[in-house]
PLY file of the C-alpha trace (Angstrom):
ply
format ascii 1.0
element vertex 57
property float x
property float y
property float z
element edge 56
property int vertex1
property int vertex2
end_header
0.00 0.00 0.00
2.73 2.48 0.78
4.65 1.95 -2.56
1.15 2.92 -4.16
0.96 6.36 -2.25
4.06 6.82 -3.24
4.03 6.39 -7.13
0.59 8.78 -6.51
2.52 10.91 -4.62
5.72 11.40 -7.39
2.94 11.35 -9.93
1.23 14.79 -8.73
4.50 15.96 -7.54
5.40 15.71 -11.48
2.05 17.28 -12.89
2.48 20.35 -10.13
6.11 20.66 -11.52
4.93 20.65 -15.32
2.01 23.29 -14.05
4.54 25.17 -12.83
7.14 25.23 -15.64
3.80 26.05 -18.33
3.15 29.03 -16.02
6.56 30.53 -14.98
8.17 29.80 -18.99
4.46 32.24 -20.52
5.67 35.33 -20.36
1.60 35.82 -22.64
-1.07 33.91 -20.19
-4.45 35.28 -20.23
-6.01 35.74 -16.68
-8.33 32.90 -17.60
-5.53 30.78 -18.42
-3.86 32.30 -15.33
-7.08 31.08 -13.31
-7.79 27.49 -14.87
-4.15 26.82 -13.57
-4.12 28.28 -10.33
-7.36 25.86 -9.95
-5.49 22.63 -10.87
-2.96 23.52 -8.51
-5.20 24.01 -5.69
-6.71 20.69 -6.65
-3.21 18.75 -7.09
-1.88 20.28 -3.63
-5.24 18.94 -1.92
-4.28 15.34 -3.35
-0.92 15.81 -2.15
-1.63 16.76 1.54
-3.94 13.68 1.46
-1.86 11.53 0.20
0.90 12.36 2.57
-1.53 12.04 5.78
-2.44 8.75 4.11
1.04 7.38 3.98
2.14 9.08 7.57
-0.83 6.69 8.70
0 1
1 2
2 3
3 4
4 5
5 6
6 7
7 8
8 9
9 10
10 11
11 12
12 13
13 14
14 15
15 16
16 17
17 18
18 19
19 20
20 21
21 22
22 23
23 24
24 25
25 26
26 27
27 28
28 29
29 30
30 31
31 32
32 33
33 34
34 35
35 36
36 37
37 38
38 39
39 40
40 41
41 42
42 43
43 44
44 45
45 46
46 47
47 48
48 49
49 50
50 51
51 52
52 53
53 54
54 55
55 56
């Protein structure tokens, strides 16, 4: 169980880091774009914090 919240855990870690490079690398996002973003990070971070409760448990 542990190995597969970890391999969820590097997964997200790995979309969060491609969300991240999109947004810092456009130097031309809209504020919708901007937005839709910030909203899967929120969602991606929320998976994460579970996740990690889930595997400190």
């Amino acid at each position: 169980m542990a190995d597969q919240i970890q391999e969820a855990l590097d997964y997200y870690n790995n979309k969060a880091k491609e969300i991240l490079n999109i947004v810092n690398s456009s130097s031309n996002l809209k504020p919708d774009q901007i937005i839709h973003y910030g909203e899967e990070m929120a969602i991606i971070e929320y998976k994460i914090t579970a996740l990690e409760v889930a595997k400190e448990n």
